[in-house]
C-alpha positions in Angstrom: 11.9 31.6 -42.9 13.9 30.4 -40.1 15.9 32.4 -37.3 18.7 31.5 -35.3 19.5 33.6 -32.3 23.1 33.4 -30.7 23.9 36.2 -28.1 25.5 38.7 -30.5 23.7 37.9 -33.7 21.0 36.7 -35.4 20.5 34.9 -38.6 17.7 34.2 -41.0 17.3 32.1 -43.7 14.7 31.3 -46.7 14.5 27.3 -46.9 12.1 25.6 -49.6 11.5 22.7 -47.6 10.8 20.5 -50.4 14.3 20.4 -51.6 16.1 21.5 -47.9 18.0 24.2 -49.7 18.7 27.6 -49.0 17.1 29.9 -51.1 18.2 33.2 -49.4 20.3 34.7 -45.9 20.6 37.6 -44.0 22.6 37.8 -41.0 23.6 40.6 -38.5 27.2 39.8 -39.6 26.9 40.8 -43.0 28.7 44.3 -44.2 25.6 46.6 -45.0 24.2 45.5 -41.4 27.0 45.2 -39.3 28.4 48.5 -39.9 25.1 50.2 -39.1 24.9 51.8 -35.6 22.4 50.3 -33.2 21.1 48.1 -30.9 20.7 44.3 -31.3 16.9 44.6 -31.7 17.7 47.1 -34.4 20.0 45.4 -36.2 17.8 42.7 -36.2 14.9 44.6 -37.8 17.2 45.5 -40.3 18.3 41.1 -41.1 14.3 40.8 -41.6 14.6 43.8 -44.2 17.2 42.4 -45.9 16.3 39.1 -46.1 12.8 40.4 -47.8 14.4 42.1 -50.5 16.4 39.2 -51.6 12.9 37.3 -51.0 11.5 39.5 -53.3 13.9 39.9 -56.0 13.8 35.9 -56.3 9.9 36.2 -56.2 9.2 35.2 -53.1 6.3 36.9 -51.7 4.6 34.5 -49.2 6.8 32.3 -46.3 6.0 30.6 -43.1 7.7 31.7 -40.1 10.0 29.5 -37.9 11.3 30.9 -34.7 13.4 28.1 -33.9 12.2 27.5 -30.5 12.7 31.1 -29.0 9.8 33.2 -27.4 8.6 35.5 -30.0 9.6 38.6 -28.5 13.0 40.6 -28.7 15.0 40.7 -31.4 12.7 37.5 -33.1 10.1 39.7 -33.5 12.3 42.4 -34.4 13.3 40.0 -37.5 9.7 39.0 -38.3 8.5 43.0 -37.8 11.4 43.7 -40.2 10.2 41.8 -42.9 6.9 42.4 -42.8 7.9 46.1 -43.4 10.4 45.1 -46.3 7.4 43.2 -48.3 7.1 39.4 -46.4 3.9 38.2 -46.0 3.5 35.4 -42.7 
């Protein structure tokens, strides 16, 4: 799984490194997320939800976690809490 933080959203992608394709994406940008009321850090948690039940419904279970560079704090951890709650395992 890797995140990419700008200052108003955040994205998250599954990457089989293998092959360097995109398996699945969630964004903060997307309908079902952007229209919920919140705060960044929120929304966020909800990108890592999202993003773990398309994991899961392609049979993804396990992934490693790339944060890109940030500190793991904020809205990164926010992503990474958020898909541990949806099914992810780190």
């Amino acid at each position: 799984m890797s995140v990419f933080r700008s200052n108003k959203d955040i994205y998250a992608q599954l990457i089989d490194d293998t092959t360097g394709t995109t398996l699945a994406a969630a964004s903060s940008r997307q309908k079902d997320v952007a229209t919920q009321a919140g705060t960044k850090v929120e929304k966020s948690a909800l990108v890592g939800k999202v993003l773990a039940q398309k994991a899961l419904a392609l049979g993804i279970e396990k992934c490693v976690f790339d944060r890109g560079g940030y500190l793991y704090h904020g809205r990164v951890k926010s992503v990474a809490d958020g898909a541990r709650e949806g099914g992810l395992k780190f």
